[in-house]
ZAMARGU-4260 file (C-alpha; in steps of 0.2 Angstrom, whole numbers, plus 5000, padded with zeros to 4 digits):
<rodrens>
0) 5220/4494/5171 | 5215/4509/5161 | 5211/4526/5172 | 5201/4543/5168 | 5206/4556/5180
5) 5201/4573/5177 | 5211/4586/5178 | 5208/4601/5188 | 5197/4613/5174 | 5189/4601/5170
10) 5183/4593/5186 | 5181/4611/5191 | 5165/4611/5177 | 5160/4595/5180 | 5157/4602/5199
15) 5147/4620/5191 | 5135/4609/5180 | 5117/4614/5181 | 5112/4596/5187 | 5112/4580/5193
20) 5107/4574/5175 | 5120/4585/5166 | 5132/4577/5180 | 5127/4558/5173 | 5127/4564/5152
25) 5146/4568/5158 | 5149/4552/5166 | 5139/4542/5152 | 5150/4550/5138 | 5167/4548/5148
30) 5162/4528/5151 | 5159/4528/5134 | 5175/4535/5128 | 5185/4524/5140 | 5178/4508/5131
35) 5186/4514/5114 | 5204/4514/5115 | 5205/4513/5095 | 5197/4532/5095 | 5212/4539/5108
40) 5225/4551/5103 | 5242/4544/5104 | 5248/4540/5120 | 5262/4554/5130 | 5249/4566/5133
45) 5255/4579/5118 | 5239/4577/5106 | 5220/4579/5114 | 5206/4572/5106 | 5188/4579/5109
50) 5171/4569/5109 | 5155/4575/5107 | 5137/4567/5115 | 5120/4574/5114 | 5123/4591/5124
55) 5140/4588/5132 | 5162/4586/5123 | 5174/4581/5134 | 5193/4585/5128 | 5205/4569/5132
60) 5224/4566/5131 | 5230/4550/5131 | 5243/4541/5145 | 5248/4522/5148 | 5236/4518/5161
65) 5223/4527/5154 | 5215/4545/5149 | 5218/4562/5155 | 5202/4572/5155 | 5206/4590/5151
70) 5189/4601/5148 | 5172/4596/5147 | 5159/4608/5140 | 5139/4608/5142 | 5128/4615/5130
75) 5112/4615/5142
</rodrens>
């Protein structure tokens, strides 16, 4: 089973985001990230990899059981 956790920054943006639709960009682009385990860093949590959607990035690391959410940024 694969996990995204967020990690405290990052889930501290996620919380200050402007709105309820910024809130679900986020979530859309994080869903979408979790689907491709080819575009991951290397897993051990040493290398991030950022990805980019209409007005939102999120910066991942990869683990095991899944991705490590470091920073998310919003361009609204």
């Amino acid at each position: 089973m694969r996990y995204v956790r967020l990690e405290w920054l990052a889930a501290d943006v996620m919380a200050g985001l402007p709105s309820a639709a910024a809130r679900a960009a986020v979530q859309n682009l994080l869903v979408e990230v979790a689907k491709h385990p080819d575009r991951w860093p290397t897993s051990g949590g040493e290398e991030a990899v950022d990805e980019f959607g209409t007005r939102c990035w999120v910066s991942c690391v990869a683990y095991h059981d899944g991705l490590e959410v470091r920073d998310i940024g919003w361009v609204g």
